[in-house]
C-alpha positions as a LaTeX table, in Angstrom:
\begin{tabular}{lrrr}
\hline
Residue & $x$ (\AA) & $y$ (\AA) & $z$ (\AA) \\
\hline
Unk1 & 19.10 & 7.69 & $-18.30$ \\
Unk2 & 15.68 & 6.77 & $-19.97$ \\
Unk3 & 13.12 & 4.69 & $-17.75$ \\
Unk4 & 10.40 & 2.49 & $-18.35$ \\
Unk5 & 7.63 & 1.45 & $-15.80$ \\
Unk6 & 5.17 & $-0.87$ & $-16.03$ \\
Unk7 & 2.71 & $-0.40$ & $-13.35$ \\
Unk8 & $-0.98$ & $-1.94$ & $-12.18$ \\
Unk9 & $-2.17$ & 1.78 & $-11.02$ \\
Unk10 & $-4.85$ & 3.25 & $-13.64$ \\
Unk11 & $-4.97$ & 6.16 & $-11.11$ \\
Unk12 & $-2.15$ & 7.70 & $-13.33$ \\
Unk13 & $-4.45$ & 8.58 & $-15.75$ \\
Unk14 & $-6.88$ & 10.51 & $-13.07$ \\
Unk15 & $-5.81$ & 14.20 & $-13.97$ \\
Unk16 & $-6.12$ & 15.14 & $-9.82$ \\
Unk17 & $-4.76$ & 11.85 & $-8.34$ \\
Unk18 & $-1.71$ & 11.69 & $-5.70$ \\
Unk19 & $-0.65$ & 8.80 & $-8.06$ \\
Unk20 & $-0.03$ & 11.24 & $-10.88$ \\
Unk21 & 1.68 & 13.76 & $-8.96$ \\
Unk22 & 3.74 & 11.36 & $-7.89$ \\
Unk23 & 4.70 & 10.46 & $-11.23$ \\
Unk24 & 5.72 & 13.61 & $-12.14$ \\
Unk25 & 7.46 & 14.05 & $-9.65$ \\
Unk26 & 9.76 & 10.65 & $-10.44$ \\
Unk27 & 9.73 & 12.43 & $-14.01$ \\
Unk28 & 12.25 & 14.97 & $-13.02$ \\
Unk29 & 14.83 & 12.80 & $-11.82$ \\
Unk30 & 15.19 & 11.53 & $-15.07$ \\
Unk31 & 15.96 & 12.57 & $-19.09$ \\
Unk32 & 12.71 & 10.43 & $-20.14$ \\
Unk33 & 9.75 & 8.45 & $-18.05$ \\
Unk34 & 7.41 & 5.94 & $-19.79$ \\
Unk35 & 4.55 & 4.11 & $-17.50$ \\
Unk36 & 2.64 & 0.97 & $-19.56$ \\
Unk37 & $-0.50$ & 0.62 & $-17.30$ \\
Unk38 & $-2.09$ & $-2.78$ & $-17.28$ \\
Unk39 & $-5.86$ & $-1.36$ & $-18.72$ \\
Unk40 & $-8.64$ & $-3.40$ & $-20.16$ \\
Unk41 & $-10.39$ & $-1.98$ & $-23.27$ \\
Unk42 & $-13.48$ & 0.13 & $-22.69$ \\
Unk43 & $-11.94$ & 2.21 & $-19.87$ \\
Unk44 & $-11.10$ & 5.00 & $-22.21$ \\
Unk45 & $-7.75$ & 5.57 & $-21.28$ \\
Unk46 & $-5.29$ & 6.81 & $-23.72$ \\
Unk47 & $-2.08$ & 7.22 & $-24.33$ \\
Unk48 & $-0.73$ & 10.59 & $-23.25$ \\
Unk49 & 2.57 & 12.71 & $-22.14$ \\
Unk50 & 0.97 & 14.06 & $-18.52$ \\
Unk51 & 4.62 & 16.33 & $-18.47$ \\
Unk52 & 7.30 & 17.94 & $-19.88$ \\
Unk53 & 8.84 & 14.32 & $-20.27$ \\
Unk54 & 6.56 & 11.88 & $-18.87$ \\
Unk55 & 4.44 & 9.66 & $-20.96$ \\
Unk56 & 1.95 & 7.25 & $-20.39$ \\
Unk57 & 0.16 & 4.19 & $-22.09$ \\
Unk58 & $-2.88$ & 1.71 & $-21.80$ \\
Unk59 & $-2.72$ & $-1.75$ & $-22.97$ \\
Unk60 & $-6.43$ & $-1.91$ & $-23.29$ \\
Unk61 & $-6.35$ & $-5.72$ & $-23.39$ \\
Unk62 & $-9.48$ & $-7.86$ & $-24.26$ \\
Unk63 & $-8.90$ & $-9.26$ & $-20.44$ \\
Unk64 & $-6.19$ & $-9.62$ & $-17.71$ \\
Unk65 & $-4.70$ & $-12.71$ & $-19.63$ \\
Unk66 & $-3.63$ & $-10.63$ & $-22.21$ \\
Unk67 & $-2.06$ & $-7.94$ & $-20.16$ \\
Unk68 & 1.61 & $-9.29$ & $-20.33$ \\
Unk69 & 0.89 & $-9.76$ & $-23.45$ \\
Unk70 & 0.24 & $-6.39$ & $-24.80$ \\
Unk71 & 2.38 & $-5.30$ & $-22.28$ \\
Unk72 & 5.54 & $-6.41$ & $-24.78$ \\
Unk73 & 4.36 & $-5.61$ & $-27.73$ \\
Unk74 & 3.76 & $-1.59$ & $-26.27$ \\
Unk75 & 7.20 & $-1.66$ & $-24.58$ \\
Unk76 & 8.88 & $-2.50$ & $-27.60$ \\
Unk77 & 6.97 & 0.04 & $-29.38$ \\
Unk78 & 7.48 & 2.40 & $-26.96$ \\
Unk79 & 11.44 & 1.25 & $-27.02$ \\
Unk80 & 12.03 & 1.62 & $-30.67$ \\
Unk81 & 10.47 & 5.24 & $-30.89$ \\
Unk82 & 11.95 & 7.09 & $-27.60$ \\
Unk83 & 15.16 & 5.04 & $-28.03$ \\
Unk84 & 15.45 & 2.77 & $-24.31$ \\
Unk85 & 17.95 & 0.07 & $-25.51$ \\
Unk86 & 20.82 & $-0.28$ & $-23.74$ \\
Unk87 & 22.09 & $-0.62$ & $-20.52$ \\
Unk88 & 22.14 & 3.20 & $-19.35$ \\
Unk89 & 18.68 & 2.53 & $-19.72$ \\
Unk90 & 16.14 & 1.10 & $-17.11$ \\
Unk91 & 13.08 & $-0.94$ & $-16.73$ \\
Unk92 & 11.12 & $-0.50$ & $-13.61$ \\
Unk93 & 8.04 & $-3.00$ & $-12.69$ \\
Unk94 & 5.84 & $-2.11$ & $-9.94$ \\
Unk95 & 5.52 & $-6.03$ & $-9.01$ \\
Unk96 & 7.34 & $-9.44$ & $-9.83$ \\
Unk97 & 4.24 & $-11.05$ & $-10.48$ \\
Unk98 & 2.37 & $-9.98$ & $-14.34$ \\
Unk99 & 4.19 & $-6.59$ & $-14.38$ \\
Unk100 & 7.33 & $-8.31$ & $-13.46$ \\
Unk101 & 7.22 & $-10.96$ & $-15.94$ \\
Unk102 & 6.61 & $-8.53$ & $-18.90$ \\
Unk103 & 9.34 & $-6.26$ & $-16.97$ \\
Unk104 & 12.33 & $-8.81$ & $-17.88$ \\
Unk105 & 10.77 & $-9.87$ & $-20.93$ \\
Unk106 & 11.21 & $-6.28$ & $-22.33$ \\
Unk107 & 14.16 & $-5.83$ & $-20.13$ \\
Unk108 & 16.10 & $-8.72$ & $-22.29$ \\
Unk109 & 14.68 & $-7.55$ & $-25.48$ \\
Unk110 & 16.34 & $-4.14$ & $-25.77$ \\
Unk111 & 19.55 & $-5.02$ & $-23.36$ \\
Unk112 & 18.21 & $-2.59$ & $-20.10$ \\
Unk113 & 18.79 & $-3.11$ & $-16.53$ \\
Unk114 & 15.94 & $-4.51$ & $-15.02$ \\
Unk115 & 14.53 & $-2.97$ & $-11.38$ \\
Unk116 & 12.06 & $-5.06$ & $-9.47$ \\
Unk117 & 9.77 & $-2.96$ & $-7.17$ \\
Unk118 & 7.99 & $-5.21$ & $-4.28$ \\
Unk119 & 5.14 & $-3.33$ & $-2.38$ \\
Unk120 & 3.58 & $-6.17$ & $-0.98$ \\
Unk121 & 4.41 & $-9.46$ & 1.40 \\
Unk122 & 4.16 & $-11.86$ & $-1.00$ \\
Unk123 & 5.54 & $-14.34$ & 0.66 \\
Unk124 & 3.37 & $-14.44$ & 3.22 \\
Unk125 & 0.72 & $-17.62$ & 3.93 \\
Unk126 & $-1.84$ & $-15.29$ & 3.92 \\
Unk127 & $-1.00$ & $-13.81$ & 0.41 \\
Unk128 & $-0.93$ & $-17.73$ & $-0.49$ \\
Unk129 & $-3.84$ & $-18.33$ & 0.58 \\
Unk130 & $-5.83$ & $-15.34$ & $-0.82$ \\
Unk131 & $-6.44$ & $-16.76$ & $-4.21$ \\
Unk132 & $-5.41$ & $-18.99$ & $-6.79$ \\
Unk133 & $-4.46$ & $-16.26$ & $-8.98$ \\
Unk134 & $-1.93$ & $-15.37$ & $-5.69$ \\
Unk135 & $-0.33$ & $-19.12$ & $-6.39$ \\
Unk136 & 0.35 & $-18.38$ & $-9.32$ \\
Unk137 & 2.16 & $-14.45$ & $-9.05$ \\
Unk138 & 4.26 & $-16.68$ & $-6.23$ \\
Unk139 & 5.57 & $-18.96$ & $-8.87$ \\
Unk140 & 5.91 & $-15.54$ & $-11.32$ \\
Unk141 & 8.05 & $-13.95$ & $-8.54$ \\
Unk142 & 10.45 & $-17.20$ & $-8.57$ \\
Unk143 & 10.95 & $-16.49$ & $-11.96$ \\
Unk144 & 11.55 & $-13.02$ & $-12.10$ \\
Unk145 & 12.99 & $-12.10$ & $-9.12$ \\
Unk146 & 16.08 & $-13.63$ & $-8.96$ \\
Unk147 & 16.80 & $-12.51$ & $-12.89$ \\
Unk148 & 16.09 & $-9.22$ & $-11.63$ \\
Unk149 & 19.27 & $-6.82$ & $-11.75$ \\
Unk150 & 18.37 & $-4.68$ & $-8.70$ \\
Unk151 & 15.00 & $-4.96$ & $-6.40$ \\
Unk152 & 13.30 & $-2.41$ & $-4.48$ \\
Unk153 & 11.45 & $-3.46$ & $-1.23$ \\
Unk154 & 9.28 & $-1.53$ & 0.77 \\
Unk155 & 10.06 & $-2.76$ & 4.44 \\
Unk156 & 12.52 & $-4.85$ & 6.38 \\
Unk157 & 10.27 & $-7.52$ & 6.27 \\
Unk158 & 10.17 & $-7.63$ & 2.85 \\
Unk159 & 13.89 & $-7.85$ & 1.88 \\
Unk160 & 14.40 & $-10.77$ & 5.21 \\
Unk161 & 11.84 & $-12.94$ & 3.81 \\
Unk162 & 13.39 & $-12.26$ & $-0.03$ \\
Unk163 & 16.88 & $-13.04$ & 0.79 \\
Unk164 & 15.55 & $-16.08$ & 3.01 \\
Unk165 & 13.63 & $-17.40$ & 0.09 \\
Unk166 & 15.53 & $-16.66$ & $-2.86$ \\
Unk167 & 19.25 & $-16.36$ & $-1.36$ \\
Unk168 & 19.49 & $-12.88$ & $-3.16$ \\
Unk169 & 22.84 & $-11.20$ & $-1.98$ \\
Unk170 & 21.78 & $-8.20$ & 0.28 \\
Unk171 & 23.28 & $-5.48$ & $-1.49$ \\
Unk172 & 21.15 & $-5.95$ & $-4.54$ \\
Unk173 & 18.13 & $-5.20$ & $-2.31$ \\
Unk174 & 17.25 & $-1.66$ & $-1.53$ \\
Unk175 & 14.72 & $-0.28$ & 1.00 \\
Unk176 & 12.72 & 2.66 & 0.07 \\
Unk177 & 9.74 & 3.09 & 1.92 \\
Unk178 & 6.63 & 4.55 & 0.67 \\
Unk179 & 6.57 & 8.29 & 0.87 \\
Unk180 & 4.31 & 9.57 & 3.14 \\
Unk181 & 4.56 & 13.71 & 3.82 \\
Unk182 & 4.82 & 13.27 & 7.79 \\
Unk183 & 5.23 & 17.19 & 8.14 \\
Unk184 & 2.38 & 17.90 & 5.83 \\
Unk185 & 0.25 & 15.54 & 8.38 \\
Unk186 & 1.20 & 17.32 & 11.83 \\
Unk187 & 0.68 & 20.49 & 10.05 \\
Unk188 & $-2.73$ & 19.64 & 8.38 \\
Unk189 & $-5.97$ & 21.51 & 9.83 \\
Unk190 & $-8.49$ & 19.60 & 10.88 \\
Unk191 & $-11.41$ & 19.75 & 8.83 \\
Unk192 & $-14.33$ & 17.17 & 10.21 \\
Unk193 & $-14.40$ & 16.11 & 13.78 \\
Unk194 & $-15.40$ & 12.46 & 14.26 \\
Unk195 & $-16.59$ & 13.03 & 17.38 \\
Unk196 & $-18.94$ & 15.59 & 16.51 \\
Unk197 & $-19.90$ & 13.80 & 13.76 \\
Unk198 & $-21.07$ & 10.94 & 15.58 \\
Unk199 & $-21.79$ & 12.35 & 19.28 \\
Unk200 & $-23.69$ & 8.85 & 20.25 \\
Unk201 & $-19.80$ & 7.59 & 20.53 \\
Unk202 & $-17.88$ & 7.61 & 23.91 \\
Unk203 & $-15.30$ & 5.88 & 22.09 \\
Unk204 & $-14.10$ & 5.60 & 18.08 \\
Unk205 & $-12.38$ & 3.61 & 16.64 \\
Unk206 & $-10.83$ & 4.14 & 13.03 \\
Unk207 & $-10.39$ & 1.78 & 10.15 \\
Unk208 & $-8.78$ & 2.95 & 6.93 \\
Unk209 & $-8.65$ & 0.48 & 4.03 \\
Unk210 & $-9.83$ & $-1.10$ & 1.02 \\
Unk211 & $-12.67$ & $-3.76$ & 0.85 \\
Unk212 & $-10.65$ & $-6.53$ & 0.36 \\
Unk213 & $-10.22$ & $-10.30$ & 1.53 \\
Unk214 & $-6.62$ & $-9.23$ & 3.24 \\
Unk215 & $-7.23$ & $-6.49$ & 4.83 \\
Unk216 & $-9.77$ & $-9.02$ & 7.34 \\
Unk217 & $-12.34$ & $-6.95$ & 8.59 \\
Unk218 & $-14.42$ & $-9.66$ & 9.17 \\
Unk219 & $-11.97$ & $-10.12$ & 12.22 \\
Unk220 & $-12.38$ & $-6.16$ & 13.26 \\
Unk221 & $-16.40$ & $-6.81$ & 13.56 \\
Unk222 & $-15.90$ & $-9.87$ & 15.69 \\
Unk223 & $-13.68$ & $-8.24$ & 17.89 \\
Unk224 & $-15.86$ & $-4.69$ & 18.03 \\
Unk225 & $-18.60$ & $-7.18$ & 18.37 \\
Unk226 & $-17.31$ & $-8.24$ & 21.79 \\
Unk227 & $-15.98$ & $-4.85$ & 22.80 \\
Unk228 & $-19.49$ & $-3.35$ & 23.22 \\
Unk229 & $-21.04$ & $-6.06$ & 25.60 \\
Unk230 & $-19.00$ & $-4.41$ & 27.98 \\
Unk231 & $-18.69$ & $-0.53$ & 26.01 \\
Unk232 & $-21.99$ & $-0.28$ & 24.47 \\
Unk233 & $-21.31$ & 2.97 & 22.98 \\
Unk234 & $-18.44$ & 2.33 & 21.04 \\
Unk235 & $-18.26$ & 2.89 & 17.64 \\
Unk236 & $-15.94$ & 1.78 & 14.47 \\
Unk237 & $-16.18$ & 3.83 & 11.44 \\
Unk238 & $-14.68$ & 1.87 & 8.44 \\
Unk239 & $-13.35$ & 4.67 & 5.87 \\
Unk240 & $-12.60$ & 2.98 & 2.21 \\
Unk241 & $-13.71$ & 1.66 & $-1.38$ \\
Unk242 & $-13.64$ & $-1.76$ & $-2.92$ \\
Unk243 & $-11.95$ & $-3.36$ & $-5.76$ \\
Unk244 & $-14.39$ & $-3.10$ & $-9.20$ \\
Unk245 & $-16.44$ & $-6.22$ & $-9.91$ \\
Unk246 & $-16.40$ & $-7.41$ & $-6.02$ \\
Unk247 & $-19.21$ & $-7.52$ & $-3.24$ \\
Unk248 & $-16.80$ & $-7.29$ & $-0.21$ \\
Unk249 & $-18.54$ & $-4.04$ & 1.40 \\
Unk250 & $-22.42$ & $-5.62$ & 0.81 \\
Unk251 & $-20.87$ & $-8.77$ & 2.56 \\
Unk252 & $-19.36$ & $-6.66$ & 6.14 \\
Unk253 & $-22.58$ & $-4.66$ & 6.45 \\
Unk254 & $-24.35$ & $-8.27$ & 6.64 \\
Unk255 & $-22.05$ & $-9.46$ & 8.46 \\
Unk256 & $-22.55$ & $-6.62$ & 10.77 \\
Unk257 & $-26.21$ & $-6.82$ & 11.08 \\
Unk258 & $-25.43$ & $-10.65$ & 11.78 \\
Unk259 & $-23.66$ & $-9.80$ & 14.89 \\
Unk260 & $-26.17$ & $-7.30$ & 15.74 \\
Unk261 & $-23.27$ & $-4.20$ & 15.20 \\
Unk262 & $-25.71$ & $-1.99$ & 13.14 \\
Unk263 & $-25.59$ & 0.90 & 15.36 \\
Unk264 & $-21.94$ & 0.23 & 16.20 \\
Unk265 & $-20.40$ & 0.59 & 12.62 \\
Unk266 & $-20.73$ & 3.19 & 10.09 \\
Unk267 & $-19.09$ & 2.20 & 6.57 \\
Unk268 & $-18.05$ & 5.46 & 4.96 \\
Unk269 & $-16.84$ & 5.76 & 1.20 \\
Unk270 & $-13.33$ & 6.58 & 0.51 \\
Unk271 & $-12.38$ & 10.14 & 1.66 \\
Unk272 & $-10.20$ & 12.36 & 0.19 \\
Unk273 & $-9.31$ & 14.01 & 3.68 \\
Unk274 & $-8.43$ & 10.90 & 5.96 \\
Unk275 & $-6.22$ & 12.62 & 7.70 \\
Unk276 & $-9.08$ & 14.67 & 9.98 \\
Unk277 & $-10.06$ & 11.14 & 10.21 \\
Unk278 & $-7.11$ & 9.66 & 12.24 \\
Unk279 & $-6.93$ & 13.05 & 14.40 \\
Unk280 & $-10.07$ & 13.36 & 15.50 \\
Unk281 & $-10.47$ & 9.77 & 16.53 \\
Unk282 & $-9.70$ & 7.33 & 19.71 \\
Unk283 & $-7.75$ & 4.49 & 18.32 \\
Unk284 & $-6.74$ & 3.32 & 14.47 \\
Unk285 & $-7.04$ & $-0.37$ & 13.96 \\
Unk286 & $-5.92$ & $-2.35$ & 11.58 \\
Unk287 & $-6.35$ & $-6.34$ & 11.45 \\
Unk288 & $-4.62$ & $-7.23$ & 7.87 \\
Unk289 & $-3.60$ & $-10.62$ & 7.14 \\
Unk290 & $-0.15$ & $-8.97$ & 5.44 \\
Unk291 & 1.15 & $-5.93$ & 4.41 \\
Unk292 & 4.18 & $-4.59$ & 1.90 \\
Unk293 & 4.23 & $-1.71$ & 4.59 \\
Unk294 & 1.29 & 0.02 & 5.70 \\
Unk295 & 0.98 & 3.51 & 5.02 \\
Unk296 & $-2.51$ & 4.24 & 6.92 \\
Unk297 & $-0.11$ & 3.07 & 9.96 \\
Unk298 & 2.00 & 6.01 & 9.40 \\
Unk299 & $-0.44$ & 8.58 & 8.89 \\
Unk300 & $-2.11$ & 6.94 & 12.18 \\
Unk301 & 1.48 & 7.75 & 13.96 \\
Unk302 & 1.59 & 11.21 & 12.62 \\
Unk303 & $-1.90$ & 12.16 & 13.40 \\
Unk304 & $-0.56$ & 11.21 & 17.36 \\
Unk305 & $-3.26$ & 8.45 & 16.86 \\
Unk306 & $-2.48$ & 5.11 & 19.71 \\
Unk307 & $-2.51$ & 1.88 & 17.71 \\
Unk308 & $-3.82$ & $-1.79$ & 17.69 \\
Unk309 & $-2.32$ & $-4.20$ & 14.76 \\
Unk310 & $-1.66$ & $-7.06$ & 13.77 \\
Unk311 & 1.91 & $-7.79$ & 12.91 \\
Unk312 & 2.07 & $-7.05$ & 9.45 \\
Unk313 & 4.28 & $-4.39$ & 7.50 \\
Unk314 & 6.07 & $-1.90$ & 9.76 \\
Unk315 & 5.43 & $-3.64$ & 12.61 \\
Unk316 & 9.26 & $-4.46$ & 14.37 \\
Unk317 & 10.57 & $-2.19$ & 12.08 \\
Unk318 & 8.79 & 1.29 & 13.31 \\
Unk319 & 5.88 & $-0.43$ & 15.74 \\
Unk320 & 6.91 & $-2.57$ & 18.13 \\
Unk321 & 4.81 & $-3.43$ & 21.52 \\
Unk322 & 6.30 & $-0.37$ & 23.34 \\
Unk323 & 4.92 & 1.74 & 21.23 \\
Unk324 & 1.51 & 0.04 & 19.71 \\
Unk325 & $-0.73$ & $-2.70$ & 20.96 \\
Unk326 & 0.30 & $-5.24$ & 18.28 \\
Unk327 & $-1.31$ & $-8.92$ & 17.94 \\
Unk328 & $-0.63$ & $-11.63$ & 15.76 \\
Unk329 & $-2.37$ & $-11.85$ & 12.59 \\
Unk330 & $-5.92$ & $-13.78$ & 13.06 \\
Unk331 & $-5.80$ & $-13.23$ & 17.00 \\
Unk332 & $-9.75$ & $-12.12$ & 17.54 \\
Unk333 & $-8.55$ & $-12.40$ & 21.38 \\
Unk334 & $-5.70$ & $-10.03$ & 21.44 \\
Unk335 & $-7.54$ & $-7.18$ & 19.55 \\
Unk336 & $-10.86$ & $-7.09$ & 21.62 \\
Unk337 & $-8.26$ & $-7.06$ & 24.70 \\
Unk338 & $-6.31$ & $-4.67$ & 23.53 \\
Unk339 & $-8.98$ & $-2.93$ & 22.42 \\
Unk340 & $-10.60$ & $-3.22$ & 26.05 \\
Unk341 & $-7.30$ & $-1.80$ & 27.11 \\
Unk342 & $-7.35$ & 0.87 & 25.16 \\
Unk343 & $-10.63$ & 2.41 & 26.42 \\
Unk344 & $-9.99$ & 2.08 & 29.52 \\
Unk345 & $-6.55$ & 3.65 & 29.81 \\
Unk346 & $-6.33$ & 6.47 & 27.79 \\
Unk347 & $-3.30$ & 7.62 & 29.53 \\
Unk348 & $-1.34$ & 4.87 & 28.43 \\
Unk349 & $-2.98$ & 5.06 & 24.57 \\
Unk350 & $-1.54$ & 8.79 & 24.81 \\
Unk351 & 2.03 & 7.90 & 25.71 \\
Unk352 & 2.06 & 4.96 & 23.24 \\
Unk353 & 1.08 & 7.63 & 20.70 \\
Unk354 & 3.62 & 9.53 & 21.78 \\
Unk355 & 6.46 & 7.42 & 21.60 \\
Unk356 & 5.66 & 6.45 & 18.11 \\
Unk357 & 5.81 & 9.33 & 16.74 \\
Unk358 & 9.72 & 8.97 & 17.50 \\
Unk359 & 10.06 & 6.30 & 15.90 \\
Unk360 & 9.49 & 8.27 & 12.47 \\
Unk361 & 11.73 & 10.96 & 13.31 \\
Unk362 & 13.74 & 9.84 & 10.81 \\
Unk363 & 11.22 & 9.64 & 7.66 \\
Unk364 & 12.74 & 11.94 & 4.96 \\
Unk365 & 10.89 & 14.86 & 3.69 \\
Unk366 & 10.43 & 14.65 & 0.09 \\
Unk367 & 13.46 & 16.63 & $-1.19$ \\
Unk368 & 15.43 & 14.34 & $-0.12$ \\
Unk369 & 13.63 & 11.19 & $-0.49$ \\
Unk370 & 13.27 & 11.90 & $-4.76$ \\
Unk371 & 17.32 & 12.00 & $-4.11$ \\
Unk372 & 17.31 & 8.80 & $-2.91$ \\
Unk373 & 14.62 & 7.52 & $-5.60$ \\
Unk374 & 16.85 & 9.00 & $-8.52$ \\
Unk375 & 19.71 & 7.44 & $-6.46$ \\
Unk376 & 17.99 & 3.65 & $-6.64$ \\
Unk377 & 17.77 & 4.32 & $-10.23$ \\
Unk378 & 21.07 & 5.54 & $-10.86$ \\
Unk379 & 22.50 & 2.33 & $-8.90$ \\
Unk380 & 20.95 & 0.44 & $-10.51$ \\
Unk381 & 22.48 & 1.43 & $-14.54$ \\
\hline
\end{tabular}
């Protein structure tokens, strides 16, 4: 079996990245891997075989219209030289939106099975309402989706609202979480202690996510905001990076000054060790208007980190309310509360902590979750 992806994540191309090892990784489970990256020109990405049998190629498209596109035109390409027609053959999309569309276009075009991968809760108001460009990957999605010969959904939540919406029979939905090395987390040293970084703290609390319109940390600073009328010397440190071309960070720091939260909140850069991060701090939030499934969450629960969220991603599926504070999404109320309640009883943050870390017990370690990955595949043909 030959596979080809076509993915959104540039970060194959960075030589050290966890997406590239990643991808390598998925290399080995098969006889061939080819990855199309959606790339705009002037990024200097090439193509390039990053393995023994792993290859990988830019569009470099004039803009983002074109990346479907020149999408096509690479896949067959790709097709006609490594040999992919045929059904033993498979195409693998990382979304049903652009990637998705270009997915069953090739798909049809040389006569392989076509995998949908779904990372994200699409179908959620909020995604809806994030952009116009989100309207339009919802109508994509119709489209593709049910044309799809086998999907791949990252949480519960995902495959109930896809076989709601698009009547799609259950057993031609999978669920394969995310990896994330749970071991490797318990096991990791800890490296930088927040609390020693930032002694001013009696309390910390831990964001970990992008700069981005969904991820509502607008919400977080309200709710911190109110917190330290009555805590004056707690503190939220906001770990992450922003999309290119947007202004989100410059935005929450004025914000922040706004509500007078300047000594309050530090906003870090992205770090490459977040997991010191979620050990060494009081409480992870997380106040996202959706998520596919919410992999900070995990590493929060592995770290034996007590949790406030809004219900997005895992959340009913590993988080429930015995085992995380969990609000609904937009509910300023609920997190200062149960933020409130979180500072002032630490023994019931610990046993919280606790219990979720049974809850992902049952996580595979790596081994065996590239068997079930080559397994998806395999169904799949």
């Amino acid at each position: 079996m030959k596979v080809l992806m076509i993915s959104t994540d540039r970060k194959i191309f960075e030589t050290k990245s966890s997406v590239r090892r990643r991808i390598l990784e998925y290399g080995t489970l098969t006889e061939e891997l080819h990855i199309i990256v959606f790339s705009k020109r002037g990024a200097d990405f090439r193509e390039q075989k990053i393995g023994g049998n792993v290859y990988v190629y830019p569009t470099n498209s004039k803009n983002r219209w074109w990346y479907i596109f020149d999408a096509v035109g690479l896949a067959k390409r790709v097709s006609k030289k490594h040999n992919l027609k045929g059904k033993s053959n498979l195409v693998s999309t990382q979304d049903p939106f652009e990637a998705g569309l270009a997915g069953l276009i090739v798909a049809r075009a040389i006569g392989a099975r076509l995998q949908i991968q779904i990372h994200t809760d699409f179908l959620s108001e909020y995604f809806i309402k994030d952009s116009f460009l989100n309207k339009i990957r919802v109508y994509l999605a119709r489209l593709t989706i049910p044309r799809a010969d086998c999907i791949r959904v990252v949480s519960k939540r995902i495959k109930k609202s896809i076989i709601e919406k698009y009547k799609i029979p259950e057993t031609k939905i999978t669920t394969l979480p995310i990896f994330v090395d749970v071991e490797k987390i318990k096991n990791s040293e800890i490296n930088m202690n927040l609390r020693e970084k930032y002694p001013q703290f009696d309390f910390i609390i831990l964001m970990a996510s992008r700069f981005s319109e969904e991820k509502n940390i607008p919400l977080a600073l309200r709710a911190v905001s109110s917190v330290i009328k009555k805590y004056p010397k707690t503190g939220l440190i906001i770990v992450g990076d922003e999309p290119k071309d947007s202004n989100f960070k410059s935005l929450y720091e004025k914000k922040a000054v706004e509500l007078n939260l300047s000594k309050n909140i530090i906003f870090e850069g992205w770090q490459k060790d977040t997991i010191s991060y979620h050990k060494t701090t009081d409480l992870f939030l997380n106040t996202s208007n959706y998520e596919g499934y919410g992999m900070s969450l995990i590493e929060a629960i592995a770290s034996d980190t007590a949790i406030v969220t809004t219900n997005v991603g895992i959340v009913g599926e590993i988080l429930t309310k015995n085992n995380a504070f969990i609000c609904e999404v937009g509910d300023t109320r609920c997190i200062t509360r149960n933020t409130m309640n979180a500072i002032e009883n630490k023994s019931v943050c610990k046993e919280l902590a606790r219990s979720a870390t049974y809850a992902i017990s049952n996580i595979p370690r790596k081994n065996v979750y590239l068997e079930l990955y080559k397994k998806n595949w395999e169904d799949c043909v």
